[in-house]
ROBA-673106 format. One record per residue (C-alpha): x, y, z; residue in one letter. Coordinates in steps of 0.2 Angstrom, whole numbers, plus 5000, padded with zeros to 4 digits. Layout:
<sites>
SITE     xx     yy     zz   residu
SITE      X      Y      Z        a
...
</sites>
This chain:
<sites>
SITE     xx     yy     zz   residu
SITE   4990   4521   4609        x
SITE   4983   4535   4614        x
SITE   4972   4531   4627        x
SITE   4988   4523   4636        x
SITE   4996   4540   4633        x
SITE   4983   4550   4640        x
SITE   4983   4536   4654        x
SITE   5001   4540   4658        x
SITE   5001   4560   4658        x
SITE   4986   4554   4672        x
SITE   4998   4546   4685        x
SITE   5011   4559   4681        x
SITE   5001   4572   4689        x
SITE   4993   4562   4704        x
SITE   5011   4559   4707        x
SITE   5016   4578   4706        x
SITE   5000   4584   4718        x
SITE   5007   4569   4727        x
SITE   5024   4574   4729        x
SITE   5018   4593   4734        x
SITE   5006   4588   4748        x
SITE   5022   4578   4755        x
SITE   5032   4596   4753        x
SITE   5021   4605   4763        x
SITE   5018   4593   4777        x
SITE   5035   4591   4779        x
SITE   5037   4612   4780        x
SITE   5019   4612   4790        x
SITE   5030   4601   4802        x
SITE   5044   4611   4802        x
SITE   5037   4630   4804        x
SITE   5023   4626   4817        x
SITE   5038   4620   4831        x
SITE   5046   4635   4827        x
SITE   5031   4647   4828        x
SITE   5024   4640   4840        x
SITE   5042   4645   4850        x
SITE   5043   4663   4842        x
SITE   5023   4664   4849        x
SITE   5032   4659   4867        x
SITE   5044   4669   4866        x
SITE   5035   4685   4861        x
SITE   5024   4680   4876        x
SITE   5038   4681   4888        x
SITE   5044   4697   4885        x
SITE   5037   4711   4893        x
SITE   5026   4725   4889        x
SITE   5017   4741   4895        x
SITE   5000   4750   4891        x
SITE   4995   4770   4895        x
SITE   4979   4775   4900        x
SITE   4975   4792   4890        x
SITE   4989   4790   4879        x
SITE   4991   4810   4876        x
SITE   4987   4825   4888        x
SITE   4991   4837   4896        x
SITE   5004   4840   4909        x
SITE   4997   4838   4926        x
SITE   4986   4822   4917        x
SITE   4983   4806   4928        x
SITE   4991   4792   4919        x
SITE   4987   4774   4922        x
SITE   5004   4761   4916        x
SITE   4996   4743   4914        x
SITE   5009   4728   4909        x
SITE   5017   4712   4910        x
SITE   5029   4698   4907        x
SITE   5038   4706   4920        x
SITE   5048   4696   4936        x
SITE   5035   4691   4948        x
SITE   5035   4699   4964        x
SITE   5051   4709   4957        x
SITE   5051   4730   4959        x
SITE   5049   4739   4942        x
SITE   5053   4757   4940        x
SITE   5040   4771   4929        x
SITE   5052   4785   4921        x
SITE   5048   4798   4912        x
SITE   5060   4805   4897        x
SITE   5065   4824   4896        x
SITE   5077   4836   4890        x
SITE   5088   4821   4887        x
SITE   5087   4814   4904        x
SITE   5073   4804   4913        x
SITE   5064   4807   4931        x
SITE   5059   4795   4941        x
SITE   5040   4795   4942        x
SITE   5031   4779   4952        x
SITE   5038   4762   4957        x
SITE   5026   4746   4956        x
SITE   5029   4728   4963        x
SITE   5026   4714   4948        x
SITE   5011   4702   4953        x
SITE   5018   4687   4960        x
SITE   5008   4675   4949        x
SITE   5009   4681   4932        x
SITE   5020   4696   4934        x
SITE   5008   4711   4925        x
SITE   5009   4728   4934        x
SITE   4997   4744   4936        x
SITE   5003   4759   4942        x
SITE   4997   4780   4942        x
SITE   5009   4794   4940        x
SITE   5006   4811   4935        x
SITE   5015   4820   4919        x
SITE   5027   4833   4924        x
SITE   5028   4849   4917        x
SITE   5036   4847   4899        x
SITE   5035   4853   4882        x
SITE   5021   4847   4868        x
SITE   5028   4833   4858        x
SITE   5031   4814   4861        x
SITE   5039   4807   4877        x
SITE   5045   4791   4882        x
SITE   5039   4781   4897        x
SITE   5052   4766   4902        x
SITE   5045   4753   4914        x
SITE   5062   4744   4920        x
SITE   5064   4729   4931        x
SITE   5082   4729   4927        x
SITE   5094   4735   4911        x
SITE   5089   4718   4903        x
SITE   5071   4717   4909        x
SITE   5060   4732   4903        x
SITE   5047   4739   4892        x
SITE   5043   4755   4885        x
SITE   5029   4766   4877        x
SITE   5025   4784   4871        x
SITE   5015   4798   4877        x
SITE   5010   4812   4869        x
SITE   5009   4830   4877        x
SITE   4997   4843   4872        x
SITE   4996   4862   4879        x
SITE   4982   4866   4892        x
SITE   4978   4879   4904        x
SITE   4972   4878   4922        x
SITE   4966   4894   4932        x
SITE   4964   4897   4951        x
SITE   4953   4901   4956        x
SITE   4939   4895   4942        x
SITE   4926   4906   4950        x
SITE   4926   4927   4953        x
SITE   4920   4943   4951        x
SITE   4925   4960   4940        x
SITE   4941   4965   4947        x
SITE   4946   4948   4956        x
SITE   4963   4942   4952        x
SITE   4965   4926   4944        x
SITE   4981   4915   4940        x
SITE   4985   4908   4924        x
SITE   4997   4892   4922        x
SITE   5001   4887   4905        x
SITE   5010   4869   4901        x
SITE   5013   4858   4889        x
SITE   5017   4873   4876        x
SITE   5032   4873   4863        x
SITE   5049   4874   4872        x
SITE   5056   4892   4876        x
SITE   5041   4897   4865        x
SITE   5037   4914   4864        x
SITE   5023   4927   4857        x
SITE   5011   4918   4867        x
SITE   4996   4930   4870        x
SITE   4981   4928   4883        x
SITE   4962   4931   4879        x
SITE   4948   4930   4891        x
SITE   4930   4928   4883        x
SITE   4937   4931   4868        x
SITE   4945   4950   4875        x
SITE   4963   4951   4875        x
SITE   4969   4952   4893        x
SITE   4988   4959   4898        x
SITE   4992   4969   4879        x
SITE   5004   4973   4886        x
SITE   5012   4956   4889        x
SITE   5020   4944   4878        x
SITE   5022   4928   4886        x
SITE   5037   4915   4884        x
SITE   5039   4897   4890        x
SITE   5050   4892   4898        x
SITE   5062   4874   4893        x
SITE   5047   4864   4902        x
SITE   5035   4871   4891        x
SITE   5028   4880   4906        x
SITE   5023   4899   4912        x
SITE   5012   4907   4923        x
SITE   5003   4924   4923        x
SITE   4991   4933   4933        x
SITE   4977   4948   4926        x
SITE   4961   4955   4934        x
SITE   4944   4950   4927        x
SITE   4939   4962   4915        x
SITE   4920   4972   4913        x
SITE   4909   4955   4908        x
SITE   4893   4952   4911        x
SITE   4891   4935   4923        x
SITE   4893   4918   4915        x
SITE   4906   4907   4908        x
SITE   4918   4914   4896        x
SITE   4934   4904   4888        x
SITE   4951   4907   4893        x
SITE   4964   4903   4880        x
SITE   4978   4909   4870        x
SITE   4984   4911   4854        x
SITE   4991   4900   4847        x
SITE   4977   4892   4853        x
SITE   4980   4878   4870        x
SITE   4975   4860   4864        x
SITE   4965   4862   4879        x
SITE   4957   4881   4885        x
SITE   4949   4882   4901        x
SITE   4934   4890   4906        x
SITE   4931   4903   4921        x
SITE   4914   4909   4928        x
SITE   4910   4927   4933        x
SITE   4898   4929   4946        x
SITE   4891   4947   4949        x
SITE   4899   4959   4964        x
SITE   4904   4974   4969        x
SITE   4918   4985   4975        x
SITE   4922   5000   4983        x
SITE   4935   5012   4982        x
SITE   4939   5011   5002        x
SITE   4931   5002   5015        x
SITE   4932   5015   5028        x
SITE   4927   5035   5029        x
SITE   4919   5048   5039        x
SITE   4901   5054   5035        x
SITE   4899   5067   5022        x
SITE   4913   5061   5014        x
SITE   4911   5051   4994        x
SITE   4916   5035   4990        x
SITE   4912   5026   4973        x
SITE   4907   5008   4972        x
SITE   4909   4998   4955        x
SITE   4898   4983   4950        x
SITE   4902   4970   4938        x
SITE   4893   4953   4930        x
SITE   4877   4962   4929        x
SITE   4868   4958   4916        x
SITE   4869   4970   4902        x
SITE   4860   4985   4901        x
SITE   4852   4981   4916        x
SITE   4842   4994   4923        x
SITE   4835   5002   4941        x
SITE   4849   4996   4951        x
SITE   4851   5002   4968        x
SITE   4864   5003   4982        x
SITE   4859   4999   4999        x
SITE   4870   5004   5013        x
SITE   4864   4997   5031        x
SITE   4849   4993   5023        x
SITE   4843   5009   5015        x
SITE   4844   5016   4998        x
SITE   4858   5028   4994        x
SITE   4859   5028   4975        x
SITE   4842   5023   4965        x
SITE   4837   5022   4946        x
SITE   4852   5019   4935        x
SITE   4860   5005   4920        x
SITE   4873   4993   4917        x
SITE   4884   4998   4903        x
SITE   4883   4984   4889        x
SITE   4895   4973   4897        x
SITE   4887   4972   4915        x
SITE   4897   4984   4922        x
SITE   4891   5000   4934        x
SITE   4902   5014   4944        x
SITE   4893   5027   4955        x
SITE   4900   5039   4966        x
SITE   4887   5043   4982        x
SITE   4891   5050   5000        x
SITE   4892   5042   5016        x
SITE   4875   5044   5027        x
SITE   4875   5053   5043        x
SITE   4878   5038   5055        x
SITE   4888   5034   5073        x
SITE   4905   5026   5072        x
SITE   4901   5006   5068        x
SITE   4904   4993   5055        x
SITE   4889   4993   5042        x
SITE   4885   4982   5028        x
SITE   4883   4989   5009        x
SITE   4877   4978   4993        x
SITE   4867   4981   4978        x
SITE   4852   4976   4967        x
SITE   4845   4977   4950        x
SITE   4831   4971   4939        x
SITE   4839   4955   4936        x
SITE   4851   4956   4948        x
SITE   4849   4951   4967        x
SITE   4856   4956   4983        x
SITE   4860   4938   4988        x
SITE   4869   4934   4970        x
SITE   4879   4949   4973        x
SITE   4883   4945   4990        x
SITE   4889   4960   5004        x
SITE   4903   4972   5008        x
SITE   4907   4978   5026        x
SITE   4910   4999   5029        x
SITE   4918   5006   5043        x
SITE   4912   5025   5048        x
SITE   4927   5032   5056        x
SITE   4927   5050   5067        x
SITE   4932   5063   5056        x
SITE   4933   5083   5062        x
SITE   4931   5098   5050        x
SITE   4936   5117   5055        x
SITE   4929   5132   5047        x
SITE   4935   5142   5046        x
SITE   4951   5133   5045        x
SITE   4964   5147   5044        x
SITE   4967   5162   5054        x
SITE   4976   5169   5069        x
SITE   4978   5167   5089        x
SITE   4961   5171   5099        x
SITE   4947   5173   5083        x
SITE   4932   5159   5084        x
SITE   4931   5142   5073        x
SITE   4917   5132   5072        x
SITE   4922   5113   5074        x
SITE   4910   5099   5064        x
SITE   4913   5080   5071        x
SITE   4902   5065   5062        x
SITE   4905   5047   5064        x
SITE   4909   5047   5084        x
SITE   4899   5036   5096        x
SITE   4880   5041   5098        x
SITE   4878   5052   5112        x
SITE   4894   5050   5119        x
SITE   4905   5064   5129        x
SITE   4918   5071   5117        x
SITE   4935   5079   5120        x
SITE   4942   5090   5109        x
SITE   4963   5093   5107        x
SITE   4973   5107   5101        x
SITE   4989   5102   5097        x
SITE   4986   5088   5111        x
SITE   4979   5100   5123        x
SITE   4962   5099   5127        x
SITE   4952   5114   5120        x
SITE   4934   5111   5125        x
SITE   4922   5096   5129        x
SITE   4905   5092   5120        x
SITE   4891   5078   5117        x
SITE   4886   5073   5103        x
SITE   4867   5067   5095        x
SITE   4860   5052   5091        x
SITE   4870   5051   5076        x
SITE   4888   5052   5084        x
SITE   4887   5072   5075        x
SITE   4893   5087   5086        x
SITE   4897   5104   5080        x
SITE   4908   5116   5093        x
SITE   4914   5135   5091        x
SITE   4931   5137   5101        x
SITE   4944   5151   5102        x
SITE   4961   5148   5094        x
SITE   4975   5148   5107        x
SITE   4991   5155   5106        x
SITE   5001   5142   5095        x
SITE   5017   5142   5085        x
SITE   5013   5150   5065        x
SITE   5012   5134   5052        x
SITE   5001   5118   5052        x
SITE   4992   5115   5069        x
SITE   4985   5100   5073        x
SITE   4965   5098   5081        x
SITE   4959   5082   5086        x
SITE   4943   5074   5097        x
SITE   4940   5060   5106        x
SITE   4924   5051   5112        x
SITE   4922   5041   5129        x
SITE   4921   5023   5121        x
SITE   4941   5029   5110        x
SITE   4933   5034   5093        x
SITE   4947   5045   5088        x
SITE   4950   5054   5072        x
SITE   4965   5046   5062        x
SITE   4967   5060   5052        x
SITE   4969   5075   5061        x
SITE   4961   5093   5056        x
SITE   4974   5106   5050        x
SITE   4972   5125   5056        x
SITE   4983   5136   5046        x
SITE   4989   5150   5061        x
SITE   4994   5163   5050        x
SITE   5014   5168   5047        x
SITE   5013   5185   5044        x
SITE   5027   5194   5056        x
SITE   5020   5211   5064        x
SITE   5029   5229   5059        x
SITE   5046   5235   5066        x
SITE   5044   5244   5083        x
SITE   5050   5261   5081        x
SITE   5063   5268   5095        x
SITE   5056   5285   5104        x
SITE   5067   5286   5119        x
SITE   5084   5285   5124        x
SITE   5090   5292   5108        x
SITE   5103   5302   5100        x
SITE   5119   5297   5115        x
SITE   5106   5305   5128        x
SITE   5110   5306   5145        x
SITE   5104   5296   5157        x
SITE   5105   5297   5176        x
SITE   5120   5306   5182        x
SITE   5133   5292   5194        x
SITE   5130   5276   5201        x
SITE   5120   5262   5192        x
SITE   5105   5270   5183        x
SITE   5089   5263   5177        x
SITE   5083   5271   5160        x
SITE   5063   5270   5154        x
SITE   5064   5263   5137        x
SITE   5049   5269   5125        x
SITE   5044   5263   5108        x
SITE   5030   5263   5097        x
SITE   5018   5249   5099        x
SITE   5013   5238   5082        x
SITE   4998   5230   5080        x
SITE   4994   5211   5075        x
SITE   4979   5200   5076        x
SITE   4986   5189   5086        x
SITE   4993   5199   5099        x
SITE   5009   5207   5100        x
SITE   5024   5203   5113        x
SITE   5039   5213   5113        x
SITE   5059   5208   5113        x
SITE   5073   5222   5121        x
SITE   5092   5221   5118        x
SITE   5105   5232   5127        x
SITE   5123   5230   5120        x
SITE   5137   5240   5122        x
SITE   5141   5235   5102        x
SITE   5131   5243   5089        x
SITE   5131   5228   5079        x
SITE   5114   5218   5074        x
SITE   5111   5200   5067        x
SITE   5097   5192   5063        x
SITE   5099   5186   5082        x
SITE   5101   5204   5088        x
SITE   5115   5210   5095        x
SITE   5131   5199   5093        x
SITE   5135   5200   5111        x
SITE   5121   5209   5120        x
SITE   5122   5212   5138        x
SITE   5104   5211   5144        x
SITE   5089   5201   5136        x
SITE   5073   5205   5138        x
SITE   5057   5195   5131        x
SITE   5038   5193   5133        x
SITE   5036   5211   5137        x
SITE   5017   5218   5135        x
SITE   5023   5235   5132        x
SITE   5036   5251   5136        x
SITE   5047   5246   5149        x
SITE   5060   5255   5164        x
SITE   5072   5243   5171        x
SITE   5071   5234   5187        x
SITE   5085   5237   5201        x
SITE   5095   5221   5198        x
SITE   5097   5225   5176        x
SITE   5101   5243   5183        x
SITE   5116   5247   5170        x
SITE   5134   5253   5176        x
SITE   5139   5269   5168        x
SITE   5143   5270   5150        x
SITE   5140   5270   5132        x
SITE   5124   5259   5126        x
SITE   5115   5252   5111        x
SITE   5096   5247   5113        x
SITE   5084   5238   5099        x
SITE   5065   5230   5103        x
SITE   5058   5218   5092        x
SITE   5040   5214   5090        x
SITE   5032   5196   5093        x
SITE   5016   5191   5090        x
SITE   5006   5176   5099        x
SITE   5009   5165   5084        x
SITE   5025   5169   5086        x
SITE   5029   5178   5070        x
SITE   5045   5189   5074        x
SITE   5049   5206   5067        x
SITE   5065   5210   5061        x
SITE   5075   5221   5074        x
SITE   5074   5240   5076        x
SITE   5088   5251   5071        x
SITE   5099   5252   5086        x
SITE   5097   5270   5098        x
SITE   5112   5273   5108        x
SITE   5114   5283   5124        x
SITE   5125   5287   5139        x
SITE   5120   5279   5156        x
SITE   5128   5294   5171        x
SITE   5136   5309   5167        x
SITE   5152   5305   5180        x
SITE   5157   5286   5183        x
SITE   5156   5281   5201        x
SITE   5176   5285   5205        x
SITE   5173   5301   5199        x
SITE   5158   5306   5208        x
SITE   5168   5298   5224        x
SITE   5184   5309   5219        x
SITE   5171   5325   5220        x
SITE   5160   5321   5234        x
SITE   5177   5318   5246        x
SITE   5185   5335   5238        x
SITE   5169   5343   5242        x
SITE   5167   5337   5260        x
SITE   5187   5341   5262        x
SITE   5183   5359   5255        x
SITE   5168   5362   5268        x
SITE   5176   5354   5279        x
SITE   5193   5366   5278        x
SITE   5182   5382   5275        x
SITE   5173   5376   5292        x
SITE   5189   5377   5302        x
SITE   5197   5391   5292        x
SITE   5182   5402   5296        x
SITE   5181   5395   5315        x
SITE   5201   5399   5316        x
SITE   5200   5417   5311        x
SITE   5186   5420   5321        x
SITE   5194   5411   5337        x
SITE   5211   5424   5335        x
SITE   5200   5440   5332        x
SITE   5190   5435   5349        x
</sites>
């Protein structure tokens, strides 16, 4: 009995294991059909692939897909701010319907954005790229001083207190930069003192990306142009530090010898410009480590210049005019408020020197120039002070005190003063007025005018005056023509007896002869 029973629990699980491999065939057929479809359908449906996934904008991004229309057109757009822009359009393969396309990342803010590959609203695919912050510089290569221009993107949106550092060295302190909604912003700073190299450009926060920028030793002047004699500083950068004998060669030669970098590569020396004719010349400069070809050339151009001495002073006295940086042996012309003053040649170094009297000129600034035979010309002209210093008041000697001059008709008074002194020379001003009263001007209405007179002076026949009462002043000039106030007026009488009078007088007097005549003849003719 028991073997049968332990028989029959046998068959009871054969028939169980039996009955389960049945289940799952049956499943098995039932599942595979239907993933076998889900594998199809999942095949159908198109997809896309990016190639970098992140980056910065301004990145190259390769779009790879498929299950896409054959030969149909599909769309690349990129997601931001809410909105999408439109960034490459590919043509699907016509066998198999895959695509591969390139567009650039615009300028927008760090985070994920979505690029949409879309054949049509029911045909599309889609993935994510991720933007990090970089910086790019232009130009990526310069020297101490150059300008350089900083573009930031891919940085928070409308972020602000982003600083800039350069090797480490904050650059623009007194500038904190903001982003705009892109994520974007751009600055420009000067290379500061550093030695030559590459040094880091980043900010902080810090750019998921820096960049870097080489400095390259040079050289700078403070003006490319100048007249011998005169001082001009050139500045040297991206030595190396502490370097030592460096030297500045101008067409050639030495000028400045024997001195050092500061720690950070950086030089400044002031030196004058050599004795040399009117040209352009070449300038550069060398150290230990340093060479002239690393550091490249800068062009100078000697232009003529004029000095006076003295350069103040009145009408006639001597200055001594020195001219550098004309044309060698050349003829030069020399102009005095634009009038030419004197001529001279001048050596092998364009240099001339020339003593010439000061003319008579205006008081004030005065204007000297020169000029060579090949147009060298000074661009800035020399100043001559001419002294404005306005000689003493004439004093009035004669007529005076309502004197009498002449005695009828027209009469021509001497007018005497006392003669002033003035290192430029002195020229004298007479009025005549029958009003006493004295402007600045001289007389309000005078009646004769007299100027440029050298001395005391009697009127000629046509300024004779007609008889009457008179008012007289003199005014002193000198030849830079620094006026005098006026004199106090003198007044005097010209005739004692108009000319009616004297008419009136004369034709009584001739009647009276003339009847005395005949009285006497009468009397005489009756006592015969």
């Amino acid at each position: 009995m028991k073997t049968s029973g332990a028989l029959s629990r046998i068959s009871h699980m054969k028939l169980l294991t039996t009955l389960a491999l049945v289940l799952v065939l049956c499943l098995m057929a039932v599942v595979l059909p239907v993933a076998a479809q889900a594998e199809n359908d999942e095949e159908s449906i198109p997809y896309i692939g990016l190639s970098p996934s992140t980056g910065v904008p301004g990145t190259d991004v390769r779009v790879t897909g498929g299950n896409f229309t054959p030969d149909e057109w599909v769309a690349i757009y990129y997601y931001l701010n809410g909105g999408r822009i439109r960034v490459a359009e590919v043509q699907a393969n016509v066998d198999d319907g895959a695509i591969s396309v390139t567009f650039e990342v615009p300028d927008s803010f760090r985070g994920s954005h979505t690029i949409l590959a879309e054949e049509s609203a029911a045909v599309f695919a889609h993935a994510t790229f991720g933007v990090r912050s970089g910086l790019t510089v232009s130009p990526e290569e310069g020297r101490v001083g150059d300008t350089v221009t900083v573009i930031g993107r891919g940085y928070g949106q409308n972020e602000t207190g982003i600083r800039l550092y350069f090797g480490g060295q904050r650059v623009l302190e007194e500038v904190i930069i903001e982003a705009d909604a892109d994520g974007s912003w751009s600055e420009i700073f000067q290379i500061p003192r550093s030695t030559s190299g590459i040094r880091t450009i980043d900010t902080v926060p810090p750019a998921n990306v820096p960049t870097v920028f080489t400095v390259v030793p040079g050289i700078r002047i403070d003006r490319s142009s100048g007249s011998p004699g005169e001082s001009i500083v050139m500045m040297g950068g991206g030595f190396t530090a502490n370097e030592r004998n460096i030297s500045i060669l101008f067409d050639g030669e030495a000028v400045v010898t024997g001195f050092r970098s500061d720690d950070r590569g950086y030089w400044e020396e002031a030196f004058e410009v050599p004795e040399m004719a009117a040209g352009a010349y070449d300038m550069t400069a060398e150290g230990d480590r340093t060479s002239q070809a690393e550091v490249g050339e800068l062009t100078f151009e000697i232009r003529p210049s004029i000095v006076l001495s003295p350069d103040e002073g009145h009408v006639g006295m001597n200055v001594t005019a020195t001219g550098r940086g004309f044309a060698a042996n050349a003829q030069i012309t020399i102009f005095y408020e634009d009038e030419v003053s004197a001529n001279v040649t001048t050596d092998e170094k364009g240099t001339f020197e020339l003593t010439f009297a000061v003319p008579e000129s205006r008081h004030g600034d005065r204007e000297v120039t020169a000029k060579d035979a090949e147009d060298n010309e000074t661009e800035v002209p020399a100043i001559f002070a001419m002294e404005e210093d306005p000689p003493p008041i004439p004093e009035l000697i004669s007529p005076t005190d309502e004197d009498r001059v002449g005695f009828a008709r027209k009469v021509r008074p001497a007018f005497e003063w006392e003669e002033v002194f003035d290192l430029s020379g002195v020229y004298y001003s007479l009025q005549i007025s029958t009003s006493a009263n004295v402007t600045d001007e001289g007389f309000d209405d005078p009646y004769l005018t007299l100027e440029g007179l050298t001395g005391n002076y009697t009127l000629a026949r046509d300024e004779a005056l007609p008889h009457g009462t008179y008012y007289w002043i003199v005014q002193a000039v000198d030849g830079a023509e620094n006026k005098s106030e006026w004199s106090d007026p003198e007044s005097f009488r010209a005739g004692r007896l108009p000319l009616w009078a004297f008419i009136v007088i004369i034709v009584f007097a001739v009647l009276g002869a003339g009847g005395a005549f005949y009285f006497y003849h009468y009397r005489r003719t009756l006592y015969d």
